[in-house]
C-alpha positions in Angstrom: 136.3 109.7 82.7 138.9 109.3 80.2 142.6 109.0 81.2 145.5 111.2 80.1 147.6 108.3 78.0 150.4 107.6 80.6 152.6 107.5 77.1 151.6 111.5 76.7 152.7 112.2 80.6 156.0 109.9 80.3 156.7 112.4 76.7 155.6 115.3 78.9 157.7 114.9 81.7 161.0 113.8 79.4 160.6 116.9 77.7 159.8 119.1 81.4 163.3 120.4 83.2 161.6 120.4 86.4 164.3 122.5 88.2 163.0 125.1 85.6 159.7 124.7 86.6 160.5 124.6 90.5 163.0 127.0 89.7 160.7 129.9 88.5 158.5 129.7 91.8 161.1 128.5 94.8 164.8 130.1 95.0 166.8 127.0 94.3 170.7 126.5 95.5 172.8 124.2 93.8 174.0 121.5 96.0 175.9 118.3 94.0 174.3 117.7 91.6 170.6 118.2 93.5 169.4 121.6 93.9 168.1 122.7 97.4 165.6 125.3 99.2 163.9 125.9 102.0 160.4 123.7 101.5 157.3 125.9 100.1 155.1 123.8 101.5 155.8 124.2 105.6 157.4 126.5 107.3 161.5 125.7 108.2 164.7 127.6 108.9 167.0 125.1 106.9 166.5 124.3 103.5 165.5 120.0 103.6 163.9 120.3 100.1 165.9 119.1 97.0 164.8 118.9 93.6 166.9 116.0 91.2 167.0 117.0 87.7 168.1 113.9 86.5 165.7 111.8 88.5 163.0 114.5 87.4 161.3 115.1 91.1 161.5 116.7 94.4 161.2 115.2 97.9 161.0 117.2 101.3 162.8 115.6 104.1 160.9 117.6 106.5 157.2 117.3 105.6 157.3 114.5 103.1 156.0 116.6 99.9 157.2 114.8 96.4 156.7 114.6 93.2 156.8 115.3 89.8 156.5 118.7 88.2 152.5 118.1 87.4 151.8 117.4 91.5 154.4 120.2 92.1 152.4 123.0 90.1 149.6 121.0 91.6 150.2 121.9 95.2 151.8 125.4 94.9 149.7 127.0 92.0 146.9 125.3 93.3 145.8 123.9 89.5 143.8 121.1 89.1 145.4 118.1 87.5 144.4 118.8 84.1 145.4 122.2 84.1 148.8 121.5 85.3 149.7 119.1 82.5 148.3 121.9 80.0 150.3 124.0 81.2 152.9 122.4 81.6 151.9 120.9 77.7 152.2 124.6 76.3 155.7 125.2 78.2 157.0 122.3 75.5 155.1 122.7 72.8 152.8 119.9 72.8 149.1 119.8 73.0 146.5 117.3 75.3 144.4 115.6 73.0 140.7 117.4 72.5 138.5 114.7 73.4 140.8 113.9 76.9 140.3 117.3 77.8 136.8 117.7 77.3 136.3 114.2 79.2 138.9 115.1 82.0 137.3 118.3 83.3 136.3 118.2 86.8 132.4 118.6 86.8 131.9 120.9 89.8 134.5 122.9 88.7 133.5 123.0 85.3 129.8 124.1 87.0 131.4 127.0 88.9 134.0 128.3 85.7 130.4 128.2 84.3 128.3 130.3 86.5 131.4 132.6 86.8 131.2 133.7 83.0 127.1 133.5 83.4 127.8 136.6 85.5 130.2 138.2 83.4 127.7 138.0 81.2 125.0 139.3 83.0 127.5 142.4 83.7 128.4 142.8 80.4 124.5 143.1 79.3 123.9 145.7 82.1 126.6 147.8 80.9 124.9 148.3 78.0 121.7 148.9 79.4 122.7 151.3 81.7 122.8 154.9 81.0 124.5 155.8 84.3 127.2 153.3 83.8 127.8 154.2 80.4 128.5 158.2 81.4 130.7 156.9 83.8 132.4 155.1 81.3 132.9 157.7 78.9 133.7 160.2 81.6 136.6 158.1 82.1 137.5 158.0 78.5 137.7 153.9 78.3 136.2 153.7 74.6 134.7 150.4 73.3 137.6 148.2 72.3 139.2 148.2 75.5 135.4 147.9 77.4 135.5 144.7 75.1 138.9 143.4 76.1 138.8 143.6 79.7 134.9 142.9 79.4 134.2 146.0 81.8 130.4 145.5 82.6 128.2 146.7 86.0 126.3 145.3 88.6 123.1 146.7 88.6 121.5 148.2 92.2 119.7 146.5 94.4 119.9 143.3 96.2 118.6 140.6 94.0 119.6 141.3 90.4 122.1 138.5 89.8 120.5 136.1 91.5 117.3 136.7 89.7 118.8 137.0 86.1 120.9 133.7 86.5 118.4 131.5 88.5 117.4 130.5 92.3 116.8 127.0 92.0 119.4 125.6 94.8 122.0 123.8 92.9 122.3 127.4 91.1 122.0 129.5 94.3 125.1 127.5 95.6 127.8 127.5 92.8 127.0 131.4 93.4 127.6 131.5 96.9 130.9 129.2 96.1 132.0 131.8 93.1 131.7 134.3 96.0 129.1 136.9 94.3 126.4 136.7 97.6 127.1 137.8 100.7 124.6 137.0 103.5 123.2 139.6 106.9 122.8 138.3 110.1 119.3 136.8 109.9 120.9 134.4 106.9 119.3 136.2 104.0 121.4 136.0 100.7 122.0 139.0 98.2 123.9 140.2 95.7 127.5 141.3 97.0 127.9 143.7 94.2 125.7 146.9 94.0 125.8 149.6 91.6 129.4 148.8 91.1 131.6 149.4 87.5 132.8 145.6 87.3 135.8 144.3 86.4 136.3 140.1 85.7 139.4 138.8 86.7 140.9 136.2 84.6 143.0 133.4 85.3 145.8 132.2 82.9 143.7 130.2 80.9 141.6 133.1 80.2 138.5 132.1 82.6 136.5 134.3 84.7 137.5 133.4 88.1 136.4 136.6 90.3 135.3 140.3 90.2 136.6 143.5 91.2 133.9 146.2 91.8 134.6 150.1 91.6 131.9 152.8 92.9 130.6 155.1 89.9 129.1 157.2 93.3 131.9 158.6 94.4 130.3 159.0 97.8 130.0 155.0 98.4 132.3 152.8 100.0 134.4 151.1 100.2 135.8 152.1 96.5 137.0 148.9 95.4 135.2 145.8 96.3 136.6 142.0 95.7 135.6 138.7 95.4 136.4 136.7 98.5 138.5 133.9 98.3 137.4 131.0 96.9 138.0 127.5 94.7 138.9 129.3 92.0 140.4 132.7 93.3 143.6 133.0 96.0 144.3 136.8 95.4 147.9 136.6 96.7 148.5 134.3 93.9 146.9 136.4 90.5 147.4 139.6 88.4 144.3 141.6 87.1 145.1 142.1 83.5 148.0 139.6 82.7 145.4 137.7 80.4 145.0 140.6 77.8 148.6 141.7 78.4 149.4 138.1 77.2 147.0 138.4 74.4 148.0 141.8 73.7 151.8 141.0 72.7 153.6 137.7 71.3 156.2 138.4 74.0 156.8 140.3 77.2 159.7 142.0 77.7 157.8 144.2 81.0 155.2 144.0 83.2 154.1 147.1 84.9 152.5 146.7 88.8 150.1 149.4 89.6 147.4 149.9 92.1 144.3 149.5 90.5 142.2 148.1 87.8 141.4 151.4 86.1 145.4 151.9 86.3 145.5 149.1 84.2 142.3 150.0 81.7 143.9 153.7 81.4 147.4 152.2 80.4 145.7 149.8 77.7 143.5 152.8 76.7 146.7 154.8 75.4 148.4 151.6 74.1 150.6 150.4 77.2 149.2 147.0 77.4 151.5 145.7 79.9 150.3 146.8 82.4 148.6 144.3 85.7 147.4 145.0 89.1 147.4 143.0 92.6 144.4 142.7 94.0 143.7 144.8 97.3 146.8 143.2 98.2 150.4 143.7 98.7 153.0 142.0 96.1 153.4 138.8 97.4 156.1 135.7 96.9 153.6 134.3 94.4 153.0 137.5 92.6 156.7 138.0 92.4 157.3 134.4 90.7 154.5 135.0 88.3 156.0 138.1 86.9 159.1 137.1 86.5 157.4 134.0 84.6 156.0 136.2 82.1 158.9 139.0 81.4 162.4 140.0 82.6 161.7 143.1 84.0 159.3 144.3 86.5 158.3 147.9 87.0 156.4 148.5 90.1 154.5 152.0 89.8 153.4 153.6 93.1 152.6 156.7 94.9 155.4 159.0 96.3 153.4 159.2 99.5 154.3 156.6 102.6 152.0 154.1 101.8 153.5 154.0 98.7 157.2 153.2 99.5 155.8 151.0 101.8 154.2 149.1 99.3 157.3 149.0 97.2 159.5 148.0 99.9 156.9 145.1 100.4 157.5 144.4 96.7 161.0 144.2 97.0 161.6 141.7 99.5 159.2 139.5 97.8 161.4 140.2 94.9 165.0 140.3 96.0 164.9 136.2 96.4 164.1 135.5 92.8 166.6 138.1 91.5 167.9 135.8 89.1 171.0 136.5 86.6 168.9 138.3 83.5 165.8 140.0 85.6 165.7 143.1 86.6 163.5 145.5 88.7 162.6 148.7 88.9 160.8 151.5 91.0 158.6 154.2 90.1 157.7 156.7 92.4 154.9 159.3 91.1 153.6 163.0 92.3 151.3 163.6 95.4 148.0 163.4 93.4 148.6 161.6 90.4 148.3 158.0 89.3 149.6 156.2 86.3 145.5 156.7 84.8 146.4 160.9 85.2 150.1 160.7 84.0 149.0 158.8 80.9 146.5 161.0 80.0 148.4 164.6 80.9 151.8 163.0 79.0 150.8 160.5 76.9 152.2 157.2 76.3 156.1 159.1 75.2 155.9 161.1 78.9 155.0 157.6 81.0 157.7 155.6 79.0 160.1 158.4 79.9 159.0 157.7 83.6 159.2 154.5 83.0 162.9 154.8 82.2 164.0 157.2 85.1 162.5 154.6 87.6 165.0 153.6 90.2 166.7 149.9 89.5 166.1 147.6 92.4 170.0 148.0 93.8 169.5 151.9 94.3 166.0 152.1 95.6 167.4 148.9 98.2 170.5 150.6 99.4 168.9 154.2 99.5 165.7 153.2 101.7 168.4 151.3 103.7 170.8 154.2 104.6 168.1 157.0 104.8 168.5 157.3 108.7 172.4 156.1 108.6 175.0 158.0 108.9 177.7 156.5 106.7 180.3 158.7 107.6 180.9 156.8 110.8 182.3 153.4 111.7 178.8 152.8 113.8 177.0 153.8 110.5 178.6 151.4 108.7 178.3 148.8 110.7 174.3 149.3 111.2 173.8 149.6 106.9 176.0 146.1 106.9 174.1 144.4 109.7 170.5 145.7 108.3 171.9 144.7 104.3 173.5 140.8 105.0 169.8 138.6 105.8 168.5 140.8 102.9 171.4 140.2 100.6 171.7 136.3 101.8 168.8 135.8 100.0 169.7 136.6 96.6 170.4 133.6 94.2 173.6 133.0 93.8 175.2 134.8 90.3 176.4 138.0 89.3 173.5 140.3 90.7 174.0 139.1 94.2 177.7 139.1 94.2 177.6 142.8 92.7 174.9 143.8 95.3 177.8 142.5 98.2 180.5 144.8 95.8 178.0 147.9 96.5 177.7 146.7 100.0 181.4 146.5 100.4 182.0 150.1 98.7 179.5 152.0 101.2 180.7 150.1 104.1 184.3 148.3 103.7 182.7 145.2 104.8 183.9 143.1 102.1 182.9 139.4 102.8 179.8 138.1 101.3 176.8 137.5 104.1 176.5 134.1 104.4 173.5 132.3 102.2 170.3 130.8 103.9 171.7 127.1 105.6 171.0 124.4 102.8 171.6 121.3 105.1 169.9 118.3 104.1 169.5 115.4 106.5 172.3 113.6 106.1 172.2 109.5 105.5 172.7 107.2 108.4 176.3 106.0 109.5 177.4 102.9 107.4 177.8 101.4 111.0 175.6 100.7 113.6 175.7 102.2 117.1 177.9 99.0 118.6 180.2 99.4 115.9 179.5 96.4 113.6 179.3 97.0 109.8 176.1 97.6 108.7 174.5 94.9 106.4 175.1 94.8 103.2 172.0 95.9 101.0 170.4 93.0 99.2 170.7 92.4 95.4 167.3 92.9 95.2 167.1 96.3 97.1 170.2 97.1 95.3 168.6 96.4 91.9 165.5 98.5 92.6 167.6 101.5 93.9 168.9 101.7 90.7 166.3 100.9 88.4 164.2 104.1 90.8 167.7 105.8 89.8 168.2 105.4 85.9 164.4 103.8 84.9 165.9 103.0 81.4 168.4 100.3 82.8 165.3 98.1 82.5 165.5 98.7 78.7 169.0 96.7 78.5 167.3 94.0 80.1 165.5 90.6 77.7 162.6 88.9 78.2 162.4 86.0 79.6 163.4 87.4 82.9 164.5 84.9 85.3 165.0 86.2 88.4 161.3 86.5 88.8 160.9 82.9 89.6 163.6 83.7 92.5 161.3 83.6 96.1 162.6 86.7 97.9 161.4 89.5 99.4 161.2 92.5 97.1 161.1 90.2 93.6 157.5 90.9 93.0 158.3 94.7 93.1 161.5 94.8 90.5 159.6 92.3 88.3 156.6 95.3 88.5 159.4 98.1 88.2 160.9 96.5 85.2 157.6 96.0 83.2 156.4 99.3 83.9 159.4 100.8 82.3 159.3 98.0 79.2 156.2 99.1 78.7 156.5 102.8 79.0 160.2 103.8 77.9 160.0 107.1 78.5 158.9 107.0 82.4 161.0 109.2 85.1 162.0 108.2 88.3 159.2 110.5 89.0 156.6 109.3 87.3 157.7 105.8 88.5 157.4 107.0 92.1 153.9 108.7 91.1 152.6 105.4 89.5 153.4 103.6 93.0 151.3 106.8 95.0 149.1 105.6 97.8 150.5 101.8 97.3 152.4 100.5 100.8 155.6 100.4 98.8 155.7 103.7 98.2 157.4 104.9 101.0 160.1 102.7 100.5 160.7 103.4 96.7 160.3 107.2 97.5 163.3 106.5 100.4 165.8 104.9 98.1 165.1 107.2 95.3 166.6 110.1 97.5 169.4 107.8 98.4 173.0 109.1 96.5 174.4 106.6 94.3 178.2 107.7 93.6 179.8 106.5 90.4 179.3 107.5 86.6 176.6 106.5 84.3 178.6 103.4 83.1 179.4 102.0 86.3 176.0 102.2 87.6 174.6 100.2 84.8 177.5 97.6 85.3 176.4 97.1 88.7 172.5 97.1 87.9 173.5 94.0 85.4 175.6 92.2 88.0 173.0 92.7 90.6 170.4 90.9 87.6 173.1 88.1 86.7 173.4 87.1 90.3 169.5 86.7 90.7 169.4 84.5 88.0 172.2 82.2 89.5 170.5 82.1 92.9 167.4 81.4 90.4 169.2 78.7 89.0 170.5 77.7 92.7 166.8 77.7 94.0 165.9 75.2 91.4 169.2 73.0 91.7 168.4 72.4 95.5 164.4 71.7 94.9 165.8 69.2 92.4 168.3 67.8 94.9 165.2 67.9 97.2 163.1 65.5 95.3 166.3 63.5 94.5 166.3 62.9 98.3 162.9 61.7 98.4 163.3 59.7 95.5 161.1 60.9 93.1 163.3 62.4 90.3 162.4 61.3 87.1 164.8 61.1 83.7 164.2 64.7 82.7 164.4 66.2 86.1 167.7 64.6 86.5 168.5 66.0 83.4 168.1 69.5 84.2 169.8 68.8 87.7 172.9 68.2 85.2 172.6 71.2 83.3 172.1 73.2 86.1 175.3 71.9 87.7 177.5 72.7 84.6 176.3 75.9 84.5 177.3 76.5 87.9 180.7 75.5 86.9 181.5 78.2 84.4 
């Protein structure tokens, strides 16, 4: 398998601001000059995971998770590694060379992406073949193009039909059964899990088929919509049915419009709203909330007037309200008993829905109203329950102008003026400089000093010349800068990241990832100053090392001319 060039992921991860990255998925809190949240990867009350934009990774004190932003998108989009650097590639404007790409790709995945668009396929054809599929079709009024787009195709009946278009040998049998299109009855026979179903493929960013979603033409059968389980490939709480082709559809987003289903989203495109996505039998989750707001500003979520339908949107909202950043916005759109966004669409056309679309409620008055509906705010007790029900809601808000107007609308309905306080961002504080009998602690080494701030400020190995002297000095820890300082001659562009990645499943690695989160206080200038003083006095313990094995053999009485010599130089060079 061919290798990424570590000179591309250095460039890449210069050119990535990964408190953007982290930014866009985790609510982040400013905290020094670190930012700080609560850790996405195990559950906590206080917030022990920090992200350093200038050291260019995260570290959890609480579980351990770090990295860089390629292991970051790693873990929480769940990408393989490959995918996460192209993506991460596109964000900047740079491209993975072809031939590492094509050499990179994991081989079972590849297999399963691969019998995952066999099937499509196999849909697509039926579809055509089909005469009772097709009158559905045109019942519904999807025409051609937009059959095409979304690559709408059916699942013929009966039980075998897949399987025996696409193969049963047993290596084929199971990547089907891992794509999640069999299902299997008691006695452990395997069939075709969709049936006489309208399908709809499910694409991931990239464009590849990663699931189905099945709709009954009978309207008699159940249930209506049928998914694809969960599986390598597919986590429903974390994708958008349609978001592929809305990205294809337009050069930028400036909306994304949530409805309810994947003919919601087919009807929209068919009368030219082609921003339109769906969740997937699901309601808006945290992830679902991040990837919209990756993709446009504002967020329209379009539900039914009924219960269910606030309820849903209330759901929405407080996966929302913590990544209500300065510049995004949200809105609610509630429609008539009976109709869906597919009915509106076609009874109003595209003018009456983008009238809708502008009479939906803004986040702030949908929040505040479905708050207050059983309050009476003309008394103190009133009051009090609205601020009470309002201040863990509001405390989650990123801190800027949305939130601090959300607390002015608070304070105007309720005269509770003072801001509820924000989630607790404590990190672990660093141990006492002195030790429980109250002695001073001991005074870091030059070496540990040295690679603290080489972990720090990578570059500072850049100032340094060749020969280096102090690796000759025999110390605990030399080795290690000698390594750290090569690394970064070699690859100039490497983050304290990346350095901490290259070191990944070594026995020093816990020790560089612990002095990497240490603070170093002082200015740019300063710290360089002492990284070159901490250098210049390993090359004169270098040089005392050498001065006392000569004065060794001196001893013993075998120094020769030329060692005697160097003992001389080496004692006037002490002397200056």
């Amino acid at each position: 398998m061919a290798r990424i060039p570590d000179a591309f992921i250095d460039d890449l991860l210069a050119r990535t601001d990964i408190v953007e990255v982290i930014g866009a998925r985790v609510p982040l809190k400013r905290q020094g000059k670190e930012y700080a949240a609560r850790c996405p990867f195990h559950d906590e009350r206080s917030a022990s995971f920090t992200v350093s934009q200038t050291k260019q990774f995260y570290h959890c004190f609480g579980c351990g998770a770090h990295g860089t932003a390629i292991s970051f998108m790693m873990n929480f989009d769940r990408l393989e590694f490959l995918d996460a650097v192209d993506e991460l590639a596109k964000r900047v404007g740079m491209e993975i060379p072809r031939d590492t790409q094509q050499r990179n790709a994991n081989p079972e995945t590849r297999d399963l992406y691969g019998a995952m668009e066999a099937a499509s396929t196999f849909f697509r054809s039926q579809l055509a073949n089909s005469e009772k599929a097709l009158a559905y079709v045109e019942k519904r009024g999807i025409d051609p193009a937009i059959v095409e787009r979304y690559a709408i195709g059916y699942a013929p009946d009966g039980f075998s039909a897949l399987r025996d278009a696409l193969g049963s040998d047993p290596g084929r049998m199971q990547l089907m059964e891992r794509g999640g299109l069999f299902s299997k009855n008691d006695r452990g026979n395997v069939y075709d899990k969709f049936r006489d179903r309208l399908m709809f493929p499910i694409h991931d960013r990239r464009g590849r088929t990663i699931a189905f979603g099945g709709r009954v033409i009978d309207p008699e059968d159940s249930p209506k919509y049928l998914n694809s389980p969960e599986t390598a490939l597919f986590h429903k709480g974390r994708e958008l049915y349609g978001l592929w082709q809305a990205k294809q559809a337009n050069a930028k987003l400036d909306r994304l419009i949530v409805v309810e289903g994947y003919m919601d989203v087919v009807a929209l495109a068919q009368y030219g709203v082609s921003q339109a996505v769906a969740t997937l039998g699901t309601a808006t989750t945290p992830d679902h909330a991040e990837l919209l707001f990756r993709n446009a500003p504002d967020v329209y979520f379009c539900f039914d007037g009924d219960r269910a339908g606030r309820s849903a949107a209330w759901k929405a909202l407080e996966s929302v309200l913590p990544r209500m950043k300065d510049g995004r916005q949200a809105f609610f759109l509630f429609l008539p008993d009976g109709e869906d966004p597919d009915s509106i669409v076609r009874q109003e056309g595209v003018a009456g829905f983008d009238a809708r679309l502008r009479d939906a409620r803004p986040l702030s008055e949908f929040f505040y109203a479905s708050l207050s509906s059983d309050v009476n705010l003309s008394s103190l007790d009133g009051k009090a329950r609205l601020a009470e029900r309002c201040k863990p809601l509001l405390a989650q808000i990123p801190d800027g102008a949305f939130g601090d107007l959300m607390q002015q609308r608070l304070t105007e309905l309720t005269g509770v003026g003072a801001r509820a306080s924000n989630p607790q961002t404590h990190v672990p504080t660093k141990r006492a400089t002195q030790s429980s009998r109250g002695t001073p602690a001991q005074k870091p080494s030059l070496v540990r000093g040295a690679i603290t701030h080489l972990l720090h400020r990578p570059a500072l190995a850049l100032d340094l010349q060749p020969p280096y002297r102090f690796a000759a000095l025999r110390q605990p820890g030399i080795d290690l800068l000698s390594e750290l300082v090569l690394l970064v001659r070699e690859r100039p562009e490497i983050s304290t990241g990346a350095l901490l990645e290259h070191f990944e499943g070594r026995e020093e690695a816990a020790a560089l990832q612990k002095l990497a989160t240490l603070d170093l206080p002082g200015e740019a200038a300063n710290l360089r100053d002492e990284f070159l003083d901490a250098i210049t006095q390993l090359d004169r313990l270098v040089m005392q090392q050498r001065l006392e094995e000569l004065q060794q053999q001196q001893r013993d009485g075998g120094l020769d001319a030329e060692g005697k010599q160097e003992m001389r130089e080496l004692l006037q060079a002490q002397r200056r």
